[in-house]
C-alpha positions as CSV (number, residue, x, y, z in Angstrom):
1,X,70.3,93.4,104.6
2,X,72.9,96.4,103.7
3,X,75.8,97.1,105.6
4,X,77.1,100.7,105.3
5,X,74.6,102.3,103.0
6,X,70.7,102.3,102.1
7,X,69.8,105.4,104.6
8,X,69.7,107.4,101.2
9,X,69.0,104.8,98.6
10,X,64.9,105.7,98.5
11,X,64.2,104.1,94.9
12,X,66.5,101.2,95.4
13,X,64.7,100.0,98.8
14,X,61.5,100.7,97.1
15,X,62.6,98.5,94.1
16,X,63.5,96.0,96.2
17,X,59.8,95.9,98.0
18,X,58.3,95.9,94.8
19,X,59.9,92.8,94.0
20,X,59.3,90.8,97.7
21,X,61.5,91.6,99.0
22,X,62.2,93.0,103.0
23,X,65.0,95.2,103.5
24,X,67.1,95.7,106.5
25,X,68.8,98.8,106.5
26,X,72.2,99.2,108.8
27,X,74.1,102.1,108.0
28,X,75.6,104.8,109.9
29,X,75.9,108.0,107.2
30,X,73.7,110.7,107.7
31,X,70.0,110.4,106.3
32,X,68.1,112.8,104.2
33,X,64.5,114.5,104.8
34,X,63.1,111.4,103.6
35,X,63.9,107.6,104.8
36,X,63.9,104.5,102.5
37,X,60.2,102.1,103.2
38,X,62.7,99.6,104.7
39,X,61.2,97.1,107.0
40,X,63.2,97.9,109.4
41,X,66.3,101.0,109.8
42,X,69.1,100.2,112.4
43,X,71.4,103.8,111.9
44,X,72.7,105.6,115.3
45,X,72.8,109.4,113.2
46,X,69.0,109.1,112.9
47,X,67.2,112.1,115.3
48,X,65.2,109.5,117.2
49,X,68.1,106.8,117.8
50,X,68.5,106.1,121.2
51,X,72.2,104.4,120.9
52,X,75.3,105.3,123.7
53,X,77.6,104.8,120.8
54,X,76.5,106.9,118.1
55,X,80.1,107.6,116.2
56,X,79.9,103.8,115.4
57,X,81.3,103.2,111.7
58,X,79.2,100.7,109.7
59,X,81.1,98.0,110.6
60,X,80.3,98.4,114.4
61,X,76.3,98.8,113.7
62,X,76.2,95.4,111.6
63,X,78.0,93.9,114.6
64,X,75.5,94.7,117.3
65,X,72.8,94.2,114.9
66,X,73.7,90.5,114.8
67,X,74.9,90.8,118.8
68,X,71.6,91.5,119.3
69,X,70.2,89.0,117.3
70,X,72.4,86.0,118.5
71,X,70.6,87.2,122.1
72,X,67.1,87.0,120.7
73,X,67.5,83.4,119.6
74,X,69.5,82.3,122.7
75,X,66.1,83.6,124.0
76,X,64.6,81.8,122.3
77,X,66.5,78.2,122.5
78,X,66.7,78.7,119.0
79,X,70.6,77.3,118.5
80,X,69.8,74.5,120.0
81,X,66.6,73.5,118.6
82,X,68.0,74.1,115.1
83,X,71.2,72.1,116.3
84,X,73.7,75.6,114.9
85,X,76.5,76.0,117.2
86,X,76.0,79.3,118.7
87,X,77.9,82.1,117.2
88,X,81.0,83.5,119.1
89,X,80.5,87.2,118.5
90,X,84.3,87.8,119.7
91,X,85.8,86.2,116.5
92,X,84.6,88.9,114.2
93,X,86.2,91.5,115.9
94,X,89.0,91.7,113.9
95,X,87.4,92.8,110.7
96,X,85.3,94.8,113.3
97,X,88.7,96.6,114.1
98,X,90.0,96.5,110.9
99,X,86.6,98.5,109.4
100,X,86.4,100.7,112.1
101,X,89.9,101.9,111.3
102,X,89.4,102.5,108.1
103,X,86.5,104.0,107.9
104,X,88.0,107.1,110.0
105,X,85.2,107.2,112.3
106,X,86.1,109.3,115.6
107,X,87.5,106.6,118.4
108,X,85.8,107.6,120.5
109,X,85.3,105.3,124.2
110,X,83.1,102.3,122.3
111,X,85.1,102.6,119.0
112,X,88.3,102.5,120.9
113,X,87.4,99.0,123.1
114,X,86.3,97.6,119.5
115,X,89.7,98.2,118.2
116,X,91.7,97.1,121.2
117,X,89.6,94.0,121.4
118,X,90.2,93.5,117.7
119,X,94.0,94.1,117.8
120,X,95.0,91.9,121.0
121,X,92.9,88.9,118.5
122,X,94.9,89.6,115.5
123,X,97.9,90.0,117.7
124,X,97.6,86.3,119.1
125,X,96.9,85.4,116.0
126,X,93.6,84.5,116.2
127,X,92.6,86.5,113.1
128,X,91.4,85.1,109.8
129,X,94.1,84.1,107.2
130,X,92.8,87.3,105.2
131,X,93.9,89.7,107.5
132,X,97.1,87.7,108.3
133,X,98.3,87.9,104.8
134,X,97.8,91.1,104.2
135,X,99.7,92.4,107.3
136,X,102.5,89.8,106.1
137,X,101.9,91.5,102.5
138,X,102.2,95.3,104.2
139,X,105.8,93.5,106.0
140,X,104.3,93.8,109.1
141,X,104.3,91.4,112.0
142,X,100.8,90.8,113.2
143,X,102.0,90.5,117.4
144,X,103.4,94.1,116.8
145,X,100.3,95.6,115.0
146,X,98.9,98.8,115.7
147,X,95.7,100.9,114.8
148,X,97.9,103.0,112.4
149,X,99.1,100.0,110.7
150,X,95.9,98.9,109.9
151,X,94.8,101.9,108.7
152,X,97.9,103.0,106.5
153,X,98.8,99.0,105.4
154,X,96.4,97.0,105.6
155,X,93.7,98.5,104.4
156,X,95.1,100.5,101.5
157,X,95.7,97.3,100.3
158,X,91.9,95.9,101.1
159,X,90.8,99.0,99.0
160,X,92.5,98.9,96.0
161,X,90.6,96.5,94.4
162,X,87.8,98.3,94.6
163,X,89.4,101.0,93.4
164,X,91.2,100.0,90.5
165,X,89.3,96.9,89.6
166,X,86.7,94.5,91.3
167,X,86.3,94.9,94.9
168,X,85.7,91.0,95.2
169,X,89.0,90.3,95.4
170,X,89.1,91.9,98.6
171,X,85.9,90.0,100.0
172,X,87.4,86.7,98.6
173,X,90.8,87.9,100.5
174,X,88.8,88.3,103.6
175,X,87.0,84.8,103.7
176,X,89.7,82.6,102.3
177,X,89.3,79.8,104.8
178,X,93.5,78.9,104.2
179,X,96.5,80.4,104.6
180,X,97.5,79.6,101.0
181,X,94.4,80.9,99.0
182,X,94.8,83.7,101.9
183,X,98.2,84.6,100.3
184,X,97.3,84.2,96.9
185,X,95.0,86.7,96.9
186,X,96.9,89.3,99.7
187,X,99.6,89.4,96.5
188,X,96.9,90.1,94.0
189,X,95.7,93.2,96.3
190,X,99.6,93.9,96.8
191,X,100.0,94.3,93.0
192,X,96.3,96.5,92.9
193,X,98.0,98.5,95.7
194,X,101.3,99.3,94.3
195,X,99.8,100.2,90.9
196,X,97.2,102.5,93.1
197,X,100.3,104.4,94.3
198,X,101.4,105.3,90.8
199,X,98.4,106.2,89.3
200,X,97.6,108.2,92.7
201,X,101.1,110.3,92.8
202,X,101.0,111.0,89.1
203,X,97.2,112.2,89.9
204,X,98.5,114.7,92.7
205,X,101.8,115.7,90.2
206,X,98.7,116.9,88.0
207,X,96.6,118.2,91.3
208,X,99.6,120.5,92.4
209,X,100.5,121.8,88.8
210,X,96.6,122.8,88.7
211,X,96.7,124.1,92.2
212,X,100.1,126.3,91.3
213,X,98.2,128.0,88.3
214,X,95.2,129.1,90.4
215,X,97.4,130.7,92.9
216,X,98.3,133.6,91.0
217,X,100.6,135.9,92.8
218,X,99.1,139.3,93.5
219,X,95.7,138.0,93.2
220,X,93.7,136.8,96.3
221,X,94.7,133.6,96.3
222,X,93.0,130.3,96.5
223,X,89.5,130.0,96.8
224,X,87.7,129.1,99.6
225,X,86.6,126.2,98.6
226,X,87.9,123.6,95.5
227,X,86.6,121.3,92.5
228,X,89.3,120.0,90.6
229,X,88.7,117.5,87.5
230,X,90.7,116.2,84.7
231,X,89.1,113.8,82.1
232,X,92.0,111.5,82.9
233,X,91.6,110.6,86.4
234,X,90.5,107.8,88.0
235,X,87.2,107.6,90.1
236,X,88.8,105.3,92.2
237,X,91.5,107.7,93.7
238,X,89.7,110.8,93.8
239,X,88.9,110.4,97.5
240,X,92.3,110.3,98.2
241,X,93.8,113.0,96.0
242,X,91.1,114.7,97.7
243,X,92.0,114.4,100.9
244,X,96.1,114.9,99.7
245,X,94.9,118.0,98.2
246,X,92.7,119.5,101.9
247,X,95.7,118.3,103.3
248,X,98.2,121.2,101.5
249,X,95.2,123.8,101.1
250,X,93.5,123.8,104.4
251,X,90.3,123.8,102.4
252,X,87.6,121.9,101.5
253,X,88.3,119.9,98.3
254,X,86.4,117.8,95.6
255,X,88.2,115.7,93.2
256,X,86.1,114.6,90.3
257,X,86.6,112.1,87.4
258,X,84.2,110.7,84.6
259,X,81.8,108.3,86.0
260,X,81.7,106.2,82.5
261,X,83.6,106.1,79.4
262,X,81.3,109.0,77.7
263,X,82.6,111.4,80.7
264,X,79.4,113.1,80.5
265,X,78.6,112.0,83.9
266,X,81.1,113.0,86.8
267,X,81.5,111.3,90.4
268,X,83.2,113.3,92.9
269,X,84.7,112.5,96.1
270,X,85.4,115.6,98.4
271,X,87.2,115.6,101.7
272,X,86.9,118.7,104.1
273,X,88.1,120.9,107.0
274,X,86.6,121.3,110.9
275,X,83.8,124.0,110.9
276,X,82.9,123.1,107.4
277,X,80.4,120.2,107.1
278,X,80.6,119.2,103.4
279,X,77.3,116.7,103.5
280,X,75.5,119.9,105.0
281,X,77.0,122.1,102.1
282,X,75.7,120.0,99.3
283,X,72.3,119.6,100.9
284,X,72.1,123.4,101.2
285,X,73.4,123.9,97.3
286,X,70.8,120.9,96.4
287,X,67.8,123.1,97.7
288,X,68.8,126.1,96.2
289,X,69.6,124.9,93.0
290,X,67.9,121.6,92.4
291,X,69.2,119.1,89.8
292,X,72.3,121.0,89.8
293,X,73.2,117.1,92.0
294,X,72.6,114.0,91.0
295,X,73.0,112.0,94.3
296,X,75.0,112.7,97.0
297,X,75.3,111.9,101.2
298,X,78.3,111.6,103.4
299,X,79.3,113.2,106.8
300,X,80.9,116.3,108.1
301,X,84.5,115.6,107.0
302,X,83.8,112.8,103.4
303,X,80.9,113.0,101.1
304,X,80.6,112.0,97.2
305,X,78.4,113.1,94.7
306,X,77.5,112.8,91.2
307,X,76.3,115.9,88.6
308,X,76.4,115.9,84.5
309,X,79.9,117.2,82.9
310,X,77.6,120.3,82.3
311,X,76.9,121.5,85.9
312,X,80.9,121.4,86.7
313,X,81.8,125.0,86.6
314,X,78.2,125.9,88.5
315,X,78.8,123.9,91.4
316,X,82.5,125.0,91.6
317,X,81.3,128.5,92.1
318,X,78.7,127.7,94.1
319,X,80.7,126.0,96.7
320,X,83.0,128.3,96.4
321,X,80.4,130.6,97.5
322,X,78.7,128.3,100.2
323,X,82.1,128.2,101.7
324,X,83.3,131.8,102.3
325,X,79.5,132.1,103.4
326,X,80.2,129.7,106.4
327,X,84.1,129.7,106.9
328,X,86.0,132.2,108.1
329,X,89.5,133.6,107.0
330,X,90.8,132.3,110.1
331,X,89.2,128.5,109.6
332,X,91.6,128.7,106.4
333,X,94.8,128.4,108.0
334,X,96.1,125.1,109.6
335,X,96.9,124.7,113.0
336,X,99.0,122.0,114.6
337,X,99.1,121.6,118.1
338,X,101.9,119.3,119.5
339,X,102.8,118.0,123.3
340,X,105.9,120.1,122.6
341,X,109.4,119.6,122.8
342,X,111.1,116.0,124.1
343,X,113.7,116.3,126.8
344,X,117.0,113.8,125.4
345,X,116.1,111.6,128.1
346,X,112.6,110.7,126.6
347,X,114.0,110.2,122.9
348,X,113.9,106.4,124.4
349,X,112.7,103.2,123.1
350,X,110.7,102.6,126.5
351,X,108.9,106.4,126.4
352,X,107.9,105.2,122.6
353,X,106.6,101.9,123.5
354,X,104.5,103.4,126.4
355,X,103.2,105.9,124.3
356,X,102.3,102.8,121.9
357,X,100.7,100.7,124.2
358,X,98.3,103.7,125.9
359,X,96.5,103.4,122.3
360,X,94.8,102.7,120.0
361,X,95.3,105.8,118.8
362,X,93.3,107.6,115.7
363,X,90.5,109.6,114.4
364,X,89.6,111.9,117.2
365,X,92.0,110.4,119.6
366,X,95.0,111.4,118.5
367,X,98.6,110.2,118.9
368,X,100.7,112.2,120.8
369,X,103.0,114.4,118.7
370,X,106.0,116.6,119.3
371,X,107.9,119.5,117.9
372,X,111.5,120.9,117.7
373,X,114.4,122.3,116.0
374,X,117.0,119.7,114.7
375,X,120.4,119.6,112.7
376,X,120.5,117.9,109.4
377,X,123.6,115.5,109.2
378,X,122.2,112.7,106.2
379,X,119.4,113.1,103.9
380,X,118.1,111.3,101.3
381,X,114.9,110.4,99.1
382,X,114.0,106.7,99.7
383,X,111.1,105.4,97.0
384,X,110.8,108.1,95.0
385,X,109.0,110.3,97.1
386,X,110.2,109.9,100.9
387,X,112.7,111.7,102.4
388,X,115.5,109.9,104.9
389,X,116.6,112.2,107.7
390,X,119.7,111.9,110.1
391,X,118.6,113.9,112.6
392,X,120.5,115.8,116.0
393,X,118.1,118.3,118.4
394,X,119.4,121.3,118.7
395,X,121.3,121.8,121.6
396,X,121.8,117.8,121.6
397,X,124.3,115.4,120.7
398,X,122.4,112.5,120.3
399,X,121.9,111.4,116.2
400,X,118.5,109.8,115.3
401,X,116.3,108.7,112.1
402,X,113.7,110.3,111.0
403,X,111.0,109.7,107.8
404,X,109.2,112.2,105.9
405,X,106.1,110.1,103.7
406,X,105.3,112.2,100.6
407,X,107.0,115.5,101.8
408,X,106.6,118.5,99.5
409,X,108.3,118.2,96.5
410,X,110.1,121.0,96.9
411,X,112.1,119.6,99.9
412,X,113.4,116.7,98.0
413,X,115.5,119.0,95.5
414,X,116.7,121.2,98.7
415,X,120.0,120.3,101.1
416,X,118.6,121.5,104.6
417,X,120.8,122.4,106.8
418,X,118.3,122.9,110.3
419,X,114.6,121.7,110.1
420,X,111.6,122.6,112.3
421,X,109.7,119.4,112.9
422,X,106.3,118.0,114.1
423,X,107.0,114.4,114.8
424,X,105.8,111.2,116.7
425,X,107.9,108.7,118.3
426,X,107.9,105.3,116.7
427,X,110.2,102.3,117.0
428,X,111.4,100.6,113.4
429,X,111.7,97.0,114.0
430,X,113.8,95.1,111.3
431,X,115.6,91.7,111.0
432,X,115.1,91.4,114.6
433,X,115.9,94.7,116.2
434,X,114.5,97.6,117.5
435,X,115.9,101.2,116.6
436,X,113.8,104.3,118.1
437,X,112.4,106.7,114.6
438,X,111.0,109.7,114.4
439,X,107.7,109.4,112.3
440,X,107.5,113.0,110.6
441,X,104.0,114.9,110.6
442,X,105.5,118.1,109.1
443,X,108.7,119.6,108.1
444,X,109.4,123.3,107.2
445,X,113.0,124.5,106.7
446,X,114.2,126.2,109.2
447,X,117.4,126.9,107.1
448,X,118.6,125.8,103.2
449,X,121.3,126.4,101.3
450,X,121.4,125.5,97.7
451,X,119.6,122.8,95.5
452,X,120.6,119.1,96.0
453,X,123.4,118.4,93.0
């Protein structure tokens, strides 16, 4: 049975049946022209699946799959003949939460009851010791936990085995019956995590330096579509330099690394923009140019692929090409659309918590977000790479915090006097206390002065 893949894997299902076996495939990625000779598909992007919650990540198709199963045996009196107590499908919906989060699938009105479901279990406490010791790992507090913090704490943390080093650690993590093996391995995935961060910020340091040459002054610009690669990066990171990098360029981005120690193979991970669907765009450059590819699949907004060291500067072009063939200058620049401007009565803790508690908020359902001008009275760069803010609204008197994660660099060397700000309300609980924070979405100077002494 595979969870999250095998719509695409033809010769490994067909391996499979030659050697006895029946394969189950549950997945939820988009298929090709040709399905796998699985005994049975369960995947709600197929063109004949009748299923009201098609956006469902692969997480949330596993679950019903074995929802529906547990009813087929109840049918059947099987529990009871076979004397197995009967499955309580609720208790796996916190990894059900926790998966669908990550995964960034589009909360739509099934995904969001999943989550919600998922969260008031882990909130009670009722969650598996995994999942508890990673939030205490993240220094979170698990009756306080929101969709964000699962998807920007706890599972960063989940993933970093996998991406730096055996992804087992992170299953083991997951079904450690006891709090103390629980712990164990949560510091393991800690460590993995922090050493993720490095590599990954010393990977976009290299990403922007690139980036800065290709924008030549004079010239047209960037392209409309990237593929970056330097021999020293690490596969496991791409994806999210990738999606660092479509972050700052409004365009779609692939990030490639060597796929083996010879480097003559490449995997690349590319993240992309709305009106651009990147799976589409390698299927398209795969039938005009076959074996340019290796393998690839995905969705609209993720896919990964793999091509020889060779094909590199082919595919650049050609996606390059692909791109201003289906985007438009316009798609190129980034819009942000906020609920506007806060009154000073509604910088409160009660409007934050409110706007908390209507969630979970994520992937298509966004958190409301805000903009103004403000006054500068404190700054400061917190971890290396995060900038502290002492905020006042114009017009205001009232003093508040503010964060800015991984700001541009440029804004950490620069005393700002008056900032333009997109933000979200957020409340910062520590040692016991609640203090009202602005979480910030994007800065721009609304007025400098000189360089930071």
């Amino acid at each position: 049975v595979t969870v999250d893949n095998g719509v695409s894997s033809i010769e490994g299902v067909a391996a499979a049946n030659e050697a006895g076996m029946e394969v189950i495939v549950t997945d939820h990625h988009l298929p090709g022209e040709t399905l796998p000779a699985a005994a049975a598909i369960v995947n709600p992007a197929l063109d004949h699946a009748d299923f009201s919650a098609p956006c469902c990540a692969g997480v949330g198709v596993i679950f019903y799959v074995m929802a529906a199963l547990r009813a087929r045996l109840r049918a059947q009196d099987w529990f009871a003949q076979e004397g197995i107590r009967e499955p309580v499908m609720a208790d796996f919906l916190d990894l059900v939460a926790l998966g669908t989060v990550a995964d960034v699938v589009p909360l739509d009105r099934n995904n969001r009851a999943l989550v919600w479901q998922g969260l008031r279990r882990i909130r009670a406490g009722r969650a598996r010791p995994g999942i508890l010791a990673l939030i205490e790992a993240a220094g979170r507090e698990a009756p306080r936990l929101g969709a964000s913090d699962l998807g920007f704490s706890v599972a960063p943390r989940l993933n970093a085995a996998g991406r730096l080093d055996d992804m087992s650690v992170g299953v083991e993590c997951l079904l450690a019956q006891h709090p103390i093996e629980a712990q164990r391995l949560a510091a393991q995935l800690e460590k993995l995590n922090s050493e993720r961060k490095e590599l990954q910020a010393d990977m976009l340091v290299q990403a922007s330096d690139a980036l800065d040459a290709l924008h030549v002054p004079g010239e047209k610009g960037l392209p409309h579509a990237l593929s970056m690669f330097d021999a020293n990066w690490h596969q496991g990171v791409i994806g999210i330099l990738a999606g660092r990098l479509r972050d700052r360029t409004h365009r779609p981005v692939f990030v490639f690394a060597p796929a083996d120690e010879s480097g003559e193979e490449l995997k690349g991970s590319g993240r992309s923009i709305a009106g651009y669907h990147l799976r589409d765009a390698l299927a398209r450059i795969d039938a005009r140019h076959p074996k340019l590819i290796g393998k690839f699949g995905g969705h609209a907004r993720a896919a990964g692929l793999s091509l020889p060291r060779e094909n590199l500067e082919s595919f650049r072009a050609l996606l390059d090409e692909d791109a201003q063939e289906t985007l438009s200058p316009d798609a190129l620049h980034g819009e942000l659309r906020t609920d506007g401007e806060l009154q000073a009565e509604e910088f409160s803790l009660q409007f934050a918590a409110a706007l908390r508690d209507a969630g979970p908020w994520g992937q298509g359902f966004p958190e409301p977000s805000f903009d103004g001008e403000f006054e500068v009275t404190d700054r400061r760069v917190v971890g290396g790479r995060h900038l502290k803010l002492a905020l006042v609204p114009v017009g205001q008197e009232r003093e508040l915090e503010a964060i800015a994660f991984n700001p541009d660099p440029s804004l950490l060397e620069r005393r700002l006097e008056r900032v333009h700000v997109v933000y979200r309300l957020d409340i910062n609980h520590w040692r016991g206390r609640d203090r009202l924070q602005l979480l910030v979405e994007h800065l721009e100077p609304a007025r400098v002065t000189a360089l930071v002494d």
